[in-house]
ROZA-898791 format. One record per residue (C-alpha): residue number from 0; x, y, z. Coordinates in pm, 1 decimal. Each point is the difference from the previous one (the first is absolute). Example, Ala and Ser with C-alpha at 12.3 -4.5 7.8 and 13.67 -1.06 7.14 Angstrom:
REM residues 2
{rec 0,{1230.0,-450.0,780.0}}
{rec 1,{137.0,344.0,-66.0}}
END
This chain:
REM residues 415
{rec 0,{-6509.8,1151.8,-3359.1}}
{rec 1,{-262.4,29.8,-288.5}}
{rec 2,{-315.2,-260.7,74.8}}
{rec 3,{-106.5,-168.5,-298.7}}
{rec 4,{-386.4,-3.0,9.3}}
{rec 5,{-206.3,-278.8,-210.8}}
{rec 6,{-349.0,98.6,-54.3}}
{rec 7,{-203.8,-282.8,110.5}}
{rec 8,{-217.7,-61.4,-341.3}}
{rec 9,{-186.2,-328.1,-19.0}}
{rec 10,{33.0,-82.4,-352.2}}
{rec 11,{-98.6,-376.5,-136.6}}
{rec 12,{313.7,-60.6,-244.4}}
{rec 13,{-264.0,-196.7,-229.8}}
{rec 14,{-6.9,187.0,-298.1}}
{rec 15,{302.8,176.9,-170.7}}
{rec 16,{-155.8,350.0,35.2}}
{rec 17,{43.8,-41.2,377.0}}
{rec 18,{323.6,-154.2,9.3}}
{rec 19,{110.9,360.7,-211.3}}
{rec 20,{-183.4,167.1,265.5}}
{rec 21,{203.4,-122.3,296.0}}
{rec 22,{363.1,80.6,-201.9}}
{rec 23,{-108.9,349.9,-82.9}}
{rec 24,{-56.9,21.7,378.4}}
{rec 25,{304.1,-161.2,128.9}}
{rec 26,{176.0,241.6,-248.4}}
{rec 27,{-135.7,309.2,135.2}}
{rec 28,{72.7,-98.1,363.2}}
{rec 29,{341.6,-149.3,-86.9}}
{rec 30,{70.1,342.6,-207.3}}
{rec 31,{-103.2,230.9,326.9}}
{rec 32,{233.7,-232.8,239.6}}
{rec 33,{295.1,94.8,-243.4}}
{rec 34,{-83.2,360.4,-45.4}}
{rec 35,{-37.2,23.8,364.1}}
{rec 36,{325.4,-171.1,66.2}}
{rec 37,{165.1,192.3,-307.6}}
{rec 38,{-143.0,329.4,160.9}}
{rec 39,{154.4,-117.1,372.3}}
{rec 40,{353.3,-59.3,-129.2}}
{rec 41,{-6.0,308.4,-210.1}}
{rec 42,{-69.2,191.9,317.4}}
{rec 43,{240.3,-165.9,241.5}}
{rec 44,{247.6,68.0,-336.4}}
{rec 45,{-85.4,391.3,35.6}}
{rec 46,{6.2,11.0,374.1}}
{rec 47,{337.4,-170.4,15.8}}
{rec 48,{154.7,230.4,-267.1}}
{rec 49,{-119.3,260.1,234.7}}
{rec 50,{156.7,-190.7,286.8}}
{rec 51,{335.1,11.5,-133.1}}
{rec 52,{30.1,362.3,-89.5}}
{rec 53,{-123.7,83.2,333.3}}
{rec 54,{-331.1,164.7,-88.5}}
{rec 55,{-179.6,-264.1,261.0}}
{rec 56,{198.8,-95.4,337.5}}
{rec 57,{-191.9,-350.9,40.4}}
{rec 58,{-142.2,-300.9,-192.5}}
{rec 59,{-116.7,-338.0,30.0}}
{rec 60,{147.9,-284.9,-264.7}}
{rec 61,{-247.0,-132.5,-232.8}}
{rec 62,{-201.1,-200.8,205.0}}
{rec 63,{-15.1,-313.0,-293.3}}
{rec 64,{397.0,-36.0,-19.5}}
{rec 65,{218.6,-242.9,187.1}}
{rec 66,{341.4,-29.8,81.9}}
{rec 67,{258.9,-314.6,-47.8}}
{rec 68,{184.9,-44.8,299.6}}
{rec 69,{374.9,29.7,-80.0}}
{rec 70,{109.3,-379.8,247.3}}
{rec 71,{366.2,107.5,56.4}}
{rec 72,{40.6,-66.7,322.7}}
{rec 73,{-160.5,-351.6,222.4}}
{rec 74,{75.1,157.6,347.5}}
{rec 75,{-354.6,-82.7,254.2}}
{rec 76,{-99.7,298.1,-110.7}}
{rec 77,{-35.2,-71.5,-382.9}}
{rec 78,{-162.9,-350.5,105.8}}
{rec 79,{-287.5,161.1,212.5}}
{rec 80,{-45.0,279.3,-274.4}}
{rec 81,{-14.3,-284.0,-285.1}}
{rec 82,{-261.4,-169.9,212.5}}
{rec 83,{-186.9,352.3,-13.7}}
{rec 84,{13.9,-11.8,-336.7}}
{rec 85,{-13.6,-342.7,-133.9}}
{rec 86,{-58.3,76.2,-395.9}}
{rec 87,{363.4,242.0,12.2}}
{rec 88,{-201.0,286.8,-58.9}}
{rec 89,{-101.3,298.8,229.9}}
{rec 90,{-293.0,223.8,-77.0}}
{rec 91,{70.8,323.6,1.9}}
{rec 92,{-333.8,97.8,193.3}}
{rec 93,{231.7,-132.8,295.6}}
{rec 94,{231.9,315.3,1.7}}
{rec 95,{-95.1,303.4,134.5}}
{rec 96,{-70.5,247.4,-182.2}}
{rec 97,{341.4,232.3,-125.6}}
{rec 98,{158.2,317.3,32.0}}
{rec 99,{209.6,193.5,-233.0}}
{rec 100,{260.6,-73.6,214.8}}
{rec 101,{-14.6,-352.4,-15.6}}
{rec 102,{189.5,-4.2,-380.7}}
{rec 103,{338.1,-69.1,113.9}}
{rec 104,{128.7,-32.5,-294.6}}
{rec 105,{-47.6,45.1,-418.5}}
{rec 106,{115.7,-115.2,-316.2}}
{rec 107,{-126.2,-31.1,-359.1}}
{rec 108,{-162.1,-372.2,27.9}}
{rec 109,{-140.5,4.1,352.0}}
{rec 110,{-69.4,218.1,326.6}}
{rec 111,{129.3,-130.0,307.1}}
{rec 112,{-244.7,71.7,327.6}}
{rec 113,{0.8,-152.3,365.3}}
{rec 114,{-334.5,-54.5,206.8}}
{rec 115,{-132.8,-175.6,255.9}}
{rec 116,{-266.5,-286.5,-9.4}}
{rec 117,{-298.0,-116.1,244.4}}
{rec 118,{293.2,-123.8,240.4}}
{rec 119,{176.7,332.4,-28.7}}
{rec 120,{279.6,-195.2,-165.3}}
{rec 121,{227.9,238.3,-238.0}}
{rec 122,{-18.2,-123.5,-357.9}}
{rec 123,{214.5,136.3,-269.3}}
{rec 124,{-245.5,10.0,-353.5}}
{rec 125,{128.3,53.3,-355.2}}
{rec 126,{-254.2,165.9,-259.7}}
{rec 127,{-22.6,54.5,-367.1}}
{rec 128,{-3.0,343.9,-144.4}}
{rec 129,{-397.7,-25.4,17.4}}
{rec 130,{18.5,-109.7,396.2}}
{rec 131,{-100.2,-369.4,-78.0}}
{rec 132,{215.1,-239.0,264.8}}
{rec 133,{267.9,-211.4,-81.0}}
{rec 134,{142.0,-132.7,285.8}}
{rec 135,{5.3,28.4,334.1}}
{rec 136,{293.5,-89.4,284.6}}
{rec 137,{-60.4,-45.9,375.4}}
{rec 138,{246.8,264.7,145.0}}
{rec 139,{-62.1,27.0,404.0}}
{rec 140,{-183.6,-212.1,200.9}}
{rec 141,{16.7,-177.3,294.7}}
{rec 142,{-127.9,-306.4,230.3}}
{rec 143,{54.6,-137.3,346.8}}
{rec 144,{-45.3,-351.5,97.7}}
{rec 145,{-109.1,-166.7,318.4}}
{rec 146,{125.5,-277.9,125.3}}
{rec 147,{45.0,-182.7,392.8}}
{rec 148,{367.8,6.0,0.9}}
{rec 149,{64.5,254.6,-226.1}}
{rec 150,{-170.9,331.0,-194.8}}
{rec 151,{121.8,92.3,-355.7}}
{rec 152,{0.9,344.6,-163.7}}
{rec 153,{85.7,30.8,-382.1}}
{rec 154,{6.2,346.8,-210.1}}
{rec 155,{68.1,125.8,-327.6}}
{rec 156,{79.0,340.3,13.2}}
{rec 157,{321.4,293.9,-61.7}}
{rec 158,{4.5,60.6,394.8}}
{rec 159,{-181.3,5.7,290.8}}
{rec 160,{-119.6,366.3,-78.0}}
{rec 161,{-18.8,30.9,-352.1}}
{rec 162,{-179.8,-348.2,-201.6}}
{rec 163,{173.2,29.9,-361.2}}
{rec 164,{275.0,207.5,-170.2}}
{rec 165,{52.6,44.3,-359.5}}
{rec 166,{322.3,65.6,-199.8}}
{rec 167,{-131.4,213.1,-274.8}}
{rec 168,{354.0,-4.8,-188.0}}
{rec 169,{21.3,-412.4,27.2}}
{rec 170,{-365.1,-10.7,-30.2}}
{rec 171,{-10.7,-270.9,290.9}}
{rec 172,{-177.6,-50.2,315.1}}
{rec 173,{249.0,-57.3,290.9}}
{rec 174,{-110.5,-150.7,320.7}}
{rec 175,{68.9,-274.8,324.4}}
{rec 176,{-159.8,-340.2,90.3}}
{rec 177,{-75.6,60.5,379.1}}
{rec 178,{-3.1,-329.1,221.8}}
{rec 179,{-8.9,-34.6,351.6}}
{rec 180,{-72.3,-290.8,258.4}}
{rec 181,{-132.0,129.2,362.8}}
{rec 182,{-85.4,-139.3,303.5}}
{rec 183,{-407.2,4.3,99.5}}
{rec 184,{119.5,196.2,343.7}}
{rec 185,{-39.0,322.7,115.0}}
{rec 186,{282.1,171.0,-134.8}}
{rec 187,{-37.2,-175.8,-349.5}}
{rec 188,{357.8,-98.9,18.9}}
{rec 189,{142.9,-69.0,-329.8}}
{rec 190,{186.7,-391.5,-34.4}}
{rec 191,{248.6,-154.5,-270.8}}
{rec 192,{128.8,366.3,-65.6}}
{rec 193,{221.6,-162.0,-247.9}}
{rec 194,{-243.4,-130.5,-204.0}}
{rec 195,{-180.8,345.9,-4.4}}
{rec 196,{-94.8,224.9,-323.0}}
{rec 197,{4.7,311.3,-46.7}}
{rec 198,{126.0,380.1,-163.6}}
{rec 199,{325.2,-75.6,144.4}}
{rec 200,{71.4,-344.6,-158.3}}
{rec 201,{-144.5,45.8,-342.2}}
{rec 202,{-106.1,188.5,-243.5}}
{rec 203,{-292.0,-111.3,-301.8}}
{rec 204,{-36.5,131.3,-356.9}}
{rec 205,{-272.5,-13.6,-274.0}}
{rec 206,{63.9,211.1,-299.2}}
{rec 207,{-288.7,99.6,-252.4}}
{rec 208,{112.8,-54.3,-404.2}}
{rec 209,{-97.8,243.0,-268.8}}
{rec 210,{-288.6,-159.5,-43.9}}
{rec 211,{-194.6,17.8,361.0}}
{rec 212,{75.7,-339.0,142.3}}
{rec 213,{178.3,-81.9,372.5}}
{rec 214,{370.2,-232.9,-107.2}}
{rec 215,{324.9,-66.8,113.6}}
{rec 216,{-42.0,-39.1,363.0}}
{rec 217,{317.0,8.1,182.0}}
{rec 218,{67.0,-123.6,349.9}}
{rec 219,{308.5,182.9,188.6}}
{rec 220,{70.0,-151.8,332.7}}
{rec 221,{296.5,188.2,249.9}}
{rec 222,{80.6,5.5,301.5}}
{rec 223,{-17.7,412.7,110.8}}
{rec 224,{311.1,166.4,208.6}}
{rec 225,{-104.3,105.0,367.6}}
{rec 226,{80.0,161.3,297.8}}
{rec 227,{118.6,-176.6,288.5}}
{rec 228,{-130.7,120.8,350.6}}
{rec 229,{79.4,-233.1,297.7}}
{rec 230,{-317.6,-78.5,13.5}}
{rec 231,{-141.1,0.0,-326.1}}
{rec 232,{35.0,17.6,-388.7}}
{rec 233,{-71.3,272.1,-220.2}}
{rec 234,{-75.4,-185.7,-406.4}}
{rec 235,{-23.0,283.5,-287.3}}
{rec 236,{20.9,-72.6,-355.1}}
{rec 237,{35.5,380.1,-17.5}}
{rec 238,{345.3,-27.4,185.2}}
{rec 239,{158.9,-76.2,-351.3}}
{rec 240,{206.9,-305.7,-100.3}}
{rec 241,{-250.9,-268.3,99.6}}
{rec 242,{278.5,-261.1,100.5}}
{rec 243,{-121.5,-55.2,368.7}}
{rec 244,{303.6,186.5,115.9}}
{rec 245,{-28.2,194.1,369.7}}
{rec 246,{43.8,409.6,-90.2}}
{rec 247,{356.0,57.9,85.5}}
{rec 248,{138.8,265.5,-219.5}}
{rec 249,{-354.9,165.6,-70.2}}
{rec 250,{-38.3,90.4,350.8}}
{rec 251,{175.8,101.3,327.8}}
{rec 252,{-79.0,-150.9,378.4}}
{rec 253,{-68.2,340.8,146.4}}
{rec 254,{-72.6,-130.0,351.1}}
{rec 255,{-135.3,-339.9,133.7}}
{rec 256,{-358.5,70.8,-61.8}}
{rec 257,{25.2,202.8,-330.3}}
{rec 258,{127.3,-115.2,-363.9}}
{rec 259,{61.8,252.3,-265.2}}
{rec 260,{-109.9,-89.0,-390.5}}
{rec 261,{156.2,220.3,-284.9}}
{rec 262,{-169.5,31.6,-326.1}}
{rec 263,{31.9,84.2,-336.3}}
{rec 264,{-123.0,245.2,-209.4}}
{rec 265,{-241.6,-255.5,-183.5}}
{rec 266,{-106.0,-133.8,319.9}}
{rec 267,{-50.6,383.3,169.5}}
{rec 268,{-171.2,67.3,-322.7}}
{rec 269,{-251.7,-319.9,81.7}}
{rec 270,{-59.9,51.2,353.9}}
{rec 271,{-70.6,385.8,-91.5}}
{rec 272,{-256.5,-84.8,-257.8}}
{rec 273,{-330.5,-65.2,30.7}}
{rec 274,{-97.6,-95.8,-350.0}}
{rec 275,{-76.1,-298.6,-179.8}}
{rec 276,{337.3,-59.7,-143.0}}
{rec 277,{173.7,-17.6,312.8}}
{rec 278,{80.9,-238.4,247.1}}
{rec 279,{-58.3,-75.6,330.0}}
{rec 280,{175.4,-106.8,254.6}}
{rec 281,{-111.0,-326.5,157.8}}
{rec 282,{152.1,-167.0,304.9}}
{rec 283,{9.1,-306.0,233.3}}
{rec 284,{31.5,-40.0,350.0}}
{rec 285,{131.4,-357.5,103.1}}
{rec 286,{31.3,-19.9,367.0}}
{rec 287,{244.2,-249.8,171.2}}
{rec 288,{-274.1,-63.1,225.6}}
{rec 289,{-334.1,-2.3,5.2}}
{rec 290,{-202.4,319.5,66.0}}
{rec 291,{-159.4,341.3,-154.6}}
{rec 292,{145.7,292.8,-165.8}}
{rec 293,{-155.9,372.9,15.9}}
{rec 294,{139.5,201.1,-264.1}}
{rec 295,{3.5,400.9,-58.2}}
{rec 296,{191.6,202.3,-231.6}}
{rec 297,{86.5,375.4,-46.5}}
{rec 298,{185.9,235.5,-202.5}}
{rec 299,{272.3,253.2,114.9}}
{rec 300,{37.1,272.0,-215.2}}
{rec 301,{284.9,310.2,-107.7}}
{rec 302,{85.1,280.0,-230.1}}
{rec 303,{285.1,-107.4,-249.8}}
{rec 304,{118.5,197.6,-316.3}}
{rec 305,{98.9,-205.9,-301.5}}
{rec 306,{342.0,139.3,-202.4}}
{rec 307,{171.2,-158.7,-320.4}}
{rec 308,{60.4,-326.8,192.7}}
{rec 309,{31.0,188.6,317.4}}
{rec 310,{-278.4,-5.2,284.8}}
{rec 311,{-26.0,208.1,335.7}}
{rec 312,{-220.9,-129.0,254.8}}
{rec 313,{-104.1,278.3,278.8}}
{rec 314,{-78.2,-197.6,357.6}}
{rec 315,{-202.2,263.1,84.0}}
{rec 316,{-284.4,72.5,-16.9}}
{rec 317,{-163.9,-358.2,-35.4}}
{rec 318,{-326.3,-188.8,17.0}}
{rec 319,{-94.2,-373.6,119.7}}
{rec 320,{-342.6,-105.1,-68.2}}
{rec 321,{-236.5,-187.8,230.1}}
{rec 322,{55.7,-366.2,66.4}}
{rec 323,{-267.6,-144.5,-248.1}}
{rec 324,{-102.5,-376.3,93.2}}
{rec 325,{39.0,-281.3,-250.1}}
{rec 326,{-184.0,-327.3,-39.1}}
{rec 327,{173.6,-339.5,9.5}}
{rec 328,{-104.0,-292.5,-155.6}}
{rec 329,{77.6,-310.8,21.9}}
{rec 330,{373.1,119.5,7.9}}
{rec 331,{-25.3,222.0,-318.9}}
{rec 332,{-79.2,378.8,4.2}}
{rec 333,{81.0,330.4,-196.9}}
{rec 334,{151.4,279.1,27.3}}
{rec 335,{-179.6,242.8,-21.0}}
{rec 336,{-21.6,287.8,-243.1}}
{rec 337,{-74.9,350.4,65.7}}
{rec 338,{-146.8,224.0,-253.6}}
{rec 339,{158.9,299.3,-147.5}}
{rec 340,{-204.0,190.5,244.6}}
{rec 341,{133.8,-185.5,323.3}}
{rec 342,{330.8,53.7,-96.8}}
{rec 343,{-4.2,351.8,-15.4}}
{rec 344,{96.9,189.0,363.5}}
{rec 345,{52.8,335.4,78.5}}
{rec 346,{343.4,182.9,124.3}}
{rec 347,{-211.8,309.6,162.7}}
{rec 348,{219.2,227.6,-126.2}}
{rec 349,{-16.1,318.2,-224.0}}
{rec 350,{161.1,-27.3,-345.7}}
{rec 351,{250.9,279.8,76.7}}
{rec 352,{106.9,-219.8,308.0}}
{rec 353,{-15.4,-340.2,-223.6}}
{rec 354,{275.9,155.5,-247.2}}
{rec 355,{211.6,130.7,274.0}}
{rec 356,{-29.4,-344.8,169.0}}
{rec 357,{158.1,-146.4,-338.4}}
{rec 358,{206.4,272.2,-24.6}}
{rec 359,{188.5,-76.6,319.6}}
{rec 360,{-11.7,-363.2,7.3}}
{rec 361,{68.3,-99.1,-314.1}}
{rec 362,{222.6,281.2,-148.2}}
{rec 363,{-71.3,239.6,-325.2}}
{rec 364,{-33.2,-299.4,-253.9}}
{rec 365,{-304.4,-144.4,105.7}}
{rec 366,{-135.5,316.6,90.4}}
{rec 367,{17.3,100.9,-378.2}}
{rec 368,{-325.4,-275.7,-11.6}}
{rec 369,{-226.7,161.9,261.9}}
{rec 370,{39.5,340.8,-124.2}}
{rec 371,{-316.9,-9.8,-210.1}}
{rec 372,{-224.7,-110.2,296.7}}
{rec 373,{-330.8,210.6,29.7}}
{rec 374,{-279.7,-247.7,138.9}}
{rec 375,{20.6,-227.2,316.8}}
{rec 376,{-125.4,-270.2,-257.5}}
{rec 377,{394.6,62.8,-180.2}}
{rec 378,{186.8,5.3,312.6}}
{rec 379,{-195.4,-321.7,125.9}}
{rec 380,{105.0,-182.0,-312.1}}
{rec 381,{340.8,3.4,149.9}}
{rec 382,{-154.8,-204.7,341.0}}
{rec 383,{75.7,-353.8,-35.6}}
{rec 384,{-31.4,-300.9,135.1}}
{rec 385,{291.4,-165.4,115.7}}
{rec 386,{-69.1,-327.7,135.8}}
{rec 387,{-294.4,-260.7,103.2}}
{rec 388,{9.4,-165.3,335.2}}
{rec 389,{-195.5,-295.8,62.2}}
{rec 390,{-40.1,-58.4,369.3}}
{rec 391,{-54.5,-372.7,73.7}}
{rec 392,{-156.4,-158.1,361.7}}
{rec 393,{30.1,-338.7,8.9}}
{rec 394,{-166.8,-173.5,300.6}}
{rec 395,{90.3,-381.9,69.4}}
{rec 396,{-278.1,-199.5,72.5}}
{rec 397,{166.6,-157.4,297.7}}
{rec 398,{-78.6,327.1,183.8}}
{rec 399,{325.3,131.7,-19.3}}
{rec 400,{38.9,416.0,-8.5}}
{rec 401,{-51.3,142.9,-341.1}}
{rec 402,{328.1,99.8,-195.1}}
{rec 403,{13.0,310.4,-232.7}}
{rec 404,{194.9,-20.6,-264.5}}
{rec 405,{84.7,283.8,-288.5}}
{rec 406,{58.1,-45.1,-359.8}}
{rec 407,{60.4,369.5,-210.4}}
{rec 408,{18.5,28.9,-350.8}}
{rec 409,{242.2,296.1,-113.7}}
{rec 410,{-76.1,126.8,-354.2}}
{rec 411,{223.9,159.7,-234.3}}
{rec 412,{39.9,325.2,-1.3}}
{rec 413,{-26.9,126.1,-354.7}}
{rec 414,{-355.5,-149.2,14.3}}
END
């Protein structure tokens, strides 16, 4: 920030050719503070210019703005944030510094960015055309409370993996208000489950308006369908419907200790993905009694060959991944999403035997789509995968013997 620097000049303001004196020297002084401040926004004006077409990957905000809070929302986590900040203004000189990646979003009257502050929050900031603020909106945090009955964690956040998502169509924020009450013991057991918040019983939204500034907050509270082990739960707003129903006609009992889950096309689509406009797929375990859950998942994969509306799936050759270990907590994980890269698996096979594979499995019509296969990178795009399985452990706390459970997700074909 520019200093402004006062000669010290002992002048006795007796006579009014020293009183002229001093003014012509405040003047000067005053005139240099404003050129240098001029001369400071005209840069940061240039550099961000720069910033948005790309031609510099990081900058720091101008360090003499601030930013009006947008108060939406009085959860704990607004109240310790406003005590932070008692005036309802951030400096910017808070957030780190950002990336070209940070603009989220753009549109004739503002730039939308999201960064973190000194507490590593997740802020979501508006900015003119000339990268001055104009307001700012807390979008992920989180908090945990001690107490000697009780502990307390709170969160703001899109799910336990990912802290905000953005609907660039709708031009919204969409996230959960995460409460949970736990016992101070040495499994943190979680208490008043019904009383409990989270990405499976509710859903937040903050839209931005034409002209930069965080409105309409809406507040969607459901109750998410589940699985039903005899055991446990399984909670997923991603199951669809979000009517608290148990999955009956979405999924088959394939044995006693495995559950099968069909999706959609949209939801295969999602869970396939791993962008930021799609979603994940967030669950919660709610034992019947109390104890821990281990959780792994893995993929199982095949070839298939898509017609007009007419698929062939070849059993073999196929491919299951390595069980991949997921973290649980407080009763809410993800799914998790492999890249383009994991999902791809190899037949070992030669082309000529790939096409006589299809040939004799799946008839002349879908061989009519292989025909043009020269690499192993084209015969691989035919090497799906077919289904996620999510292995779950659950171990009672009583000391009881561990019970495995398995929940598979089947994905449409013509994915």
């Amino acid at each position: 920030m520019p200093t402004l620097i006062l000669y010290k000049v002992r002048i006795r303001l007796t006579s009014f050719r020293n009183i002229l004196s001093c003014c012509l020297l405040l003047s000067i002084n005053l005139n240099l503070f404003g050129q240098e401040i001029g001369s400071e926004k005209t840069q940061y004006s240039t550099r961000w210019n720069e910033f948005v077409a790309g031609n510099i990957s990081q900058l720091n905000l101008t360090g003499d703005d601030s930013v009006k809070i947008a108060q939406l929302i009085g959860e704990k986590i607004d109240d310790r944030n406003l005590n932070r900040h008692k005036s309802g203004f951030i400096r910017v000189e808070e957030f780190s510094e950002i990336k070209n990646g940070d603009i989220i979003h753009a549109e004739d009257n503002y730039f939308l960015i999201v960064v973190k502050d000194r507490y590593l929050q997740h802020w979501a900031l508006t900015l003119n055309a000339d990268g001055m603020a104009i307001e700012g909106f807390l979008l992920s945090s989180e908090l945990y409370y001690t107490g000697y009955d009780f502990h307390e964690f709170e969160a703001r956040r899109y799910s336990p993996s990912i802290p905000y998502y953005f609907n660039p169509i709708k031009e919204q924020f969409e996230f959960s208000s995460i409460f949970k009450v736990i016992m101070p013991d040495e499994y943190s057991t979680l208490i008043d489950i019904d009383f409990h918040l989270d990405e499976t019983t509710n859903k937040r939204y903050v839209q931005v308006d034409e002209n930069g500034h965080f409105k309409n907050v809406k507040f969607v509270d459901s109750k998410s369908n589940y699985v039903l082990f005899d055991e446990f739960e399984i909670h997923s707003s991603f199951l669809q419907q979000s009517t608290g129903l148990k999955i009956a006609e979405l999924s088959e009992r394939e044995s006693l200790d495995t559950v099968k889950v069909f999706f959609d096309l949209d939801q295969t689509m999602n869970l396939l993905r791993n962008d930021a406009f799609s979603q994940n797929l967030t669950l919660r375990f709610i034992s019947k009694e109390p104890g821990t859950f281990s959780l792994f998942q893995r993929y199982n994969g095949g070839i298939g060959i898509s017609g007009d509306g007419d698929f062939c799936d070849i059993e073999k050759p196929d491919f299951t991944s390595a069980w991949r270990g997921l973290d649980l907590g407080y009763d809410i994980v993800d799914l998790y999403k492999y890249t383009e890269e994991e999902q791809q698996w190899n037949p070992n096979m030669s082309i000529e035997n790939f096409k006589q594979l299809v040939l004799n499995e799946c008839g002349n019509y879908h061989h009519t789509f292989v025909e043009y296969i020269q690499t192993k990178e084209q015969m691989q795009s035919f090497c799906l995968v077919e289904n996620i399985t999510l292995k779950v452990i659950f171990l009672p706390n009583d000391g009881g013997d561990p019970i495995t459970r398995y929940l598979v997700f089947v994905l449409a074909n013509s994915c």
